[in-house]
C-alpha positions in Angstrom: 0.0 0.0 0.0 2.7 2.5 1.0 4.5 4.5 -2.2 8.2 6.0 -1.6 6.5 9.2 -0.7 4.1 11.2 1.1 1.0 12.1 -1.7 -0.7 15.1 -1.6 -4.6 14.9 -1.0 -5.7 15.5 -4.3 -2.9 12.9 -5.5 -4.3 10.5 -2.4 -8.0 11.2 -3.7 -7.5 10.5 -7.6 -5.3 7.6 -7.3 -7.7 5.9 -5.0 -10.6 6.9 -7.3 -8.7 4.6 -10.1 -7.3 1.7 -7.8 -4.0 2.7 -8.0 -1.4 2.7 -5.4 -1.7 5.4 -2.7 0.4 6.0 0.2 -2.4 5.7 2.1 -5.8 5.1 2.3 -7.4 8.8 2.2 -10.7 9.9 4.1 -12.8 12.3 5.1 -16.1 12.4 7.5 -19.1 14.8 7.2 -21.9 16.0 9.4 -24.8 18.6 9.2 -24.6 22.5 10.2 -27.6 22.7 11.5 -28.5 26.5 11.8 -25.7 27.2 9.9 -25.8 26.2 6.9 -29.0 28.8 5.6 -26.8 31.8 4.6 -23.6 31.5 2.5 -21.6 33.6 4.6 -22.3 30.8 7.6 -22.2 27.4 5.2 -18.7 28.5 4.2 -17.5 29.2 7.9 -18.9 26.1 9.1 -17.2 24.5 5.6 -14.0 25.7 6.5 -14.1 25.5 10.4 -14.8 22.0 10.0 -11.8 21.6 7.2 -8.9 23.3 9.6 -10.2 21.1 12.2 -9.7 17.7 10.6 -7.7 18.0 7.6 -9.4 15.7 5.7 -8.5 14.5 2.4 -11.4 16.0 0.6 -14.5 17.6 1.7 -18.1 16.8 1.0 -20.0 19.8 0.7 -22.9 20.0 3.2 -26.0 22.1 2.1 -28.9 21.5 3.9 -30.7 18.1 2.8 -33.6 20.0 1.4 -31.7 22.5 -0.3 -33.3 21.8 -3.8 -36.7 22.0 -2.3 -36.9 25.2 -1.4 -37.0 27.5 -4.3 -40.1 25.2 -5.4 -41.9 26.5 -2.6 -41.1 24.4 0.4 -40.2 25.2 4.0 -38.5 23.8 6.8 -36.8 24.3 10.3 -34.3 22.8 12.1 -36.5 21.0 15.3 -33.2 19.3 16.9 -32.7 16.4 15.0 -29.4 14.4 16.2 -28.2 13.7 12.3 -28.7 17.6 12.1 -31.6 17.7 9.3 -34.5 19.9 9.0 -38.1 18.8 8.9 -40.5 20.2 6.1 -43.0 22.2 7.4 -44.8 23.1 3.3 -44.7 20.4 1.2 -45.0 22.1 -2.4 -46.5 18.8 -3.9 -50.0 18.3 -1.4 -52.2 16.1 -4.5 -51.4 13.9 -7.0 -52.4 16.8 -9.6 -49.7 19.6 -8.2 -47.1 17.7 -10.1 -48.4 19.5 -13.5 -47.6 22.7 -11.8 -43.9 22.0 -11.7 -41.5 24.3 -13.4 -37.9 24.3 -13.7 -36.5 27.0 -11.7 -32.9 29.2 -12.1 -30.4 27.2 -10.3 -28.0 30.7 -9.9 -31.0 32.8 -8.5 -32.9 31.8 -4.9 -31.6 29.6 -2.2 -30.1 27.2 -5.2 -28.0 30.4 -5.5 -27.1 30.7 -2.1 -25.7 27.3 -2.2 -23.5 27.8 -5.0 -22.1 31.3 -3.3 -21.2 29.2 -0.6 -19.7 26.5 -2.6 -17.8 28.8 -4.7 -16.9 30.7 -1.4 -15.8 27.6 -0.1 -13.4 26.6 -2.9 -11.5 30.0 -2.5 -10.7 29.7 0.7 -10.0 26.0 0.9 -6.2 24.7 0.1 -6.0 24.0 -3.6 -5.1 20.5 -2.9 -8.2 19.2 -1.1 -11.4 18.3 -3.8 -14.7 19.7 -2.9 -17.6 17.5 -4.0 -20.6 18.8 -4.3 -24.2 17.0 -2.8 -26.4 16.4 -5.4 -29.4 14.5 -4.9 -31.6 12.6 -7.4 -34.6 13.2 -9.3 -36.9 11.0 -7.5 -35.0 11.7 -4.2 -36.3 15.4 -4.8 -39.7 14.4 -5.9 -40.0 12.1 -2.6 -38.9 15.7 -0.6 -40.9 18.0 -2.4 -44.2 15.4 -1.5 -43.7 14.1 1.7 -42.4 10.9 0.4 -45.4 10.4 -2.1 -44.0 10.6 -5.0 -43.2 6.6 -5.1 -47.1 6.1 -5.0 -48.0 8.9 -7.2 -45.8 6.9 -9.5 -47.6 4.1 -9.9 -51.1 5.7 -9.8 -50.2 8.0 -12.4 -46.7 7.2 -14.4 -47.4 10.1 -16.7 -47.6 13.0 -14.8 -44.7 11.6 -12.5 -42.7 11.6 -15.7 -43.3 15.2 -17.0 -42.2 16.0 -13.1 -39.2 14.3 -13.0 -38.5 15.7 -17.0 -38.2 19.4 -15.2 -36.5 18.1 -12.2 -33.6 16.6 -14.3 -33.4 19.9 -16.1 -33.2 21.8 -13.2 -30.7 19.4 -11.1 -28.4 19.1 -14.4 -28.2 23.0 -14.5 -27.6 22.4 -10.6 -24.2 20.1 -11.6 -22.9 22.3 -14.4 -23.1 25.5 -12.3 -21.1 23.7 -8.9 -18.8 22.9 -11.7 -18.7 26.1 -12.6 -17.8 28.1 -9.2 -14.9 25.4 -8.6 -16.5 21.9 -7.5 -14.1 19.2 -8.1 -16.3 16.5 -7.6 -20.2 15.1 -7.4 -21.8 13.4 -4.6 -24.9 11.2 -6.2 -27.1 10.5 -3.4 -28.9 7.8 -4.9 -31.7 7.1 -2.0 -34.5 5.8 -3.5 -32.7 2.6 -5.7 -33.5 0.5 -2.1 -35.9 -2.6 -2.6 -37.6 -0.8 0.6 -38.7 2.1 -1.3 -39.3 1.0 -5.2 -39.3 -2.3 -7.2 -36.1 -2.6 -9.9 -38.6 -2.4 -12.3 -39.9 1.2 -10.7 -36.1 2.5 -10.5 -35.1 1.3 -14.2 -37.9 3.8 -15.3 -38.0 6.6 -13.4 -34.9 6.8 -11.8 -32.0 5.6 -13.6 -32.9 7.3 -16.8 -33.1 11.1 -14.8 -29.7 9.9 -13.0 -28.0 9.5 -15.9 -29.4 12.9 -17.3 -27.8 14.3 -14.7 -24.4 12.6 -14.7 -23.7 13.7 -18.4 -23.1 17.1 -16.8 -20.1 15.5 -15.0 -16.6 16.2 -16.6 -14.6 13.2 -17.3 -11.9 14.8 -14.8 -14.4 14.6 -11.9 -14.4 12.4 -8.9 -17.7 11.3 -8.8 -18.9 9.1 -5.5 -22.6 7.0 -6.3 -24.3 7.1 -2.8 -26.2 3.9 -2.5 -28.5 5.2 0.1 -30.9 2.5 2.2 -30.4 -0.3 3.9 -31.6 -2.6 0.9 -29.9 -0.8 -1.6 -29.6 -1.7 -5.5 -25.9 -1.8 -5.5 -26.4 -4.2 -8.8 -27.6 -1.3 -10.8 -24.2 0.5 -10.3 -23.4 -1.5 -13.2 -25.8 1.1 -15.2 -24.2 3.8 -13.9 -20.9 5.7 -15.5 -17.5 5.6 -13.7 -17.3 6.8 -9.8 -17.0 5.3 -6.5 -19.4 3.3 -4.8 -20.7 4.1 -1.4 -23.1 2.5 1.2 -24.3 1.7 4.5 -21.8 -1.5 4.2 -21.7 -1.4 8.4 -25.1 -1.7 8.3 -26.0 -3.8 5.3 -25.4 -7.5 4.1 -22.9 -6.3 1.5 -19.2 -5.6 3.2 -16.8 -2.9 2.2 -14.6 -6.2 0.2 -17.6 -8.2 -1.2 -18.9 -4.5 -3.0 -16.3 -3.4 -3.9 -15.7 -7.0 -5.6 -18.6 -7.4 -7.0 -18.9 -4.1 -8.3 -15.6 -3.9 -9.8 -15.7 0.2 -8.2 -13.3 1.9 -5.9 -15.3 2.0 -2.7 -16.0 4.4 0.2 -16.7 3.3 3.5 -15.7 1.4 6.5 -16.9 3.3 9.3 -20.8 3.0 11.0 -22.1 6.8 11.2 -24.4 5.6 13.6 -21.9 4.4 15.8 -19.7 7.8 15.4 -21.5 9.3 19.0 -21.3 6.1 21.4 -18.5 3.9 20.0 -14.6 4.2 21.7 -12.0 5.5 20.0 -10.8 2.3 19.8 -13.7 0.8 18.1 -13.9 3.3 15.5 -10.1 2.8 14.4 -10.9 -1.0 14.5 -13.5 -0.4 11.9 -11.2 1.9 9.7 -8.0 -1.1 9.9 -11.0 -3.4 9.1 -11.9 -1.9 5.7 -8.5 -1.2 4.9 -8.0 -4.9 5.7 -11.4 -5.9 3.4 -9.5 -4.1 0.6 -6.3 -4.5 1.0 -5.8 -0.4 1.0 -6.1 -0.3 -2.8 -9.5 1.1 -4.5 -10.9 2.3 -0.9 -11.8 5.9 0.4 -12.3 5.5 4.1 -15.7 7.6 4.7 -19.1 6.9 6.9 -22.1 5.3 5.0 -24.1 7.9 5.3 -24.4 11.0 7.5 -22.4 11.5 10.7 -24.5 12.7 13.9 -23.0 16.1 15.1 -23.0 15.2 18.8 -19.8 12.6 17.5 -16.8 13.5 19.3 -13.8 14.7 18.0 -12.0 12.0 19.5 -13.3 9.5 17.3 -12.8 11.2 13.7 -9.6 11.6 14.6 -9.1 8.1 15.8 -10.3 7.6 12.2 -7.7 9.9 10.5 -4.9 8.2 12.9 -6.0 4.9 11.7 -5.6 4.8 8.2 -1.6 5.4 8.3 -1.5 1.9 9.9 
């Protein structure tokens, strides 16, 4: 695993992203700003707070998770929730019919725009060196947020108008991708939430979710690191197979598919290793366990060492950096 020298992150980063040899395993961790993360100004102080404190390898940008709702009309506050999300309190789809009302919106103009300020704010101030991927969710992931989770049965009562929704969602997320690229992103994270057998059928996904996901990746320069976000703990880590280069990520601490077996059967660099969940109660001990573990699983080639999913705030800062200690063996 170890090279004759010490990389640099974004050295660390790509040659992980291709399975080639790294000095190291890199990694990064990421949690919510809850209550700061609504104006640019705070989302890029808590960006790079949370950067000078760790020094991770790259950083996954953090908008609040219903960022893309809001300039369609929805609203939300922040009611103390340990993972650091907000709860919807408008839903802008209330009936089956709303969905005709859909229209794609200006992704440099609202709180879409606020994002990207902070994004771009973000990439000025950070060291050159570390990537910045930005959190892009899919279609049907925003059509579940913008309904209150109906847009899976909506679906199948009425395919059509789910269709023509999801049609101006792509648009709109696509435009969402080629502008982060724009103000400096080096890097996509694809949360892909609603590919889980506990959510939709294969079937469902093949027709209205892989075909708007791929939409939206062919905004994605070649030269982009790109991480596919299996999200659920029956996820459809099969269909990565459909998907374009990028590495594979899941819940593999809390799933029946290990960091090895995916990233075997996938033929993908993988990111994981470390329970999220675990993050605020485990030792330090058992944390770094968990990081030699996956490296072990992998044999340190092809692996970025990362949660599955979201890390609870209240995690203390002994155990990420029991993590970071743990990958240089």
């Amino acid at each position: 695993m170890a090279t004759a020298r010490e990389m640099t992150s974004q050295e660390r980063v790509r040659a992980a992203s291709m399975a080639a040899e790294v000095d190291r395993p890199p990694i990064s961790l990421w949690s919510h700003f809850p209550e700061r993360d609504q104006t640019a100004a705070d989302l890029t102080a808590s960006t790079l707070a949370w950067q000078e404190r760790y020094g991770f390898d790259f950083v996954k940008f953090m908008p609040p998770g219903d960022y893309t709702t809001i300039d369609w009309g929805a609203e939300s506050v922040y009611e103390g929730a340990p993972g650091g999300t907000r709860s919807t309190t408008r839903f802008p789809i209330e009936r089956i019919e709303d969905w005709g009302q859909l229209r794609p919106v200006d992704v440099r103009a609202g709180f879409n725009g606020i994002i990207l300020e902070a994004l771009r704010q973000s990439r000025h101030e950070l060291d050159r060196d570390v990537p910045i991927l930005q959190t892009i969710f899919t279609p049907l992931i925003i059509a579940q947020k913008l309904s209150h989770d109906q847009a899976v049965a909506h679906l199948r009562e009425r395919p059509d108008l789910l269709h023509t929704a999801l049609d101006v969602i792509a648009t709109t997320t696509r435009a969402l991708v080629e502008a982060s690229f724009e103000v400096g992103a080096d890097g996509i994270f694809l949360a892909v939430r609603t590919a889980d057998f506990g959510v939709t059928t294969e079937t469902e996904y093949r027709e209205f979710g892989l075909p708007y996901d791929l939409r939206v990746l062919a905004a994605v320069p070649d030269s982009a690191i790109t991480i596919l976000h299996f999200h659920g703990e029956q996820p459809m880590l099969h269909l990565a197979a459909d998907y374009p280069p990028g590495i594979l990520n899941w819940h593999d601490r809390r799933t029946t598919t290990s960091l090895g077996e995916g990233q075997e059967t996938s033929g993908r660099p993988v990111a994981g290793g470390i329970n999220e969940r675990a993050m605020p109660i485990a030792s330090p001990e058992e944390i770094a366990a968990e990081v030699r573990d996956a490296i072990t699983q992998t044999g340190g080639r092809g692996v970025l060492i990362t949660p599955g999913c979201v890390v609870p705030f209240a995690a203390p800062e002994t155990n990420f950096r029991a993590a970071t200690a743990a990958t240089v063996g």
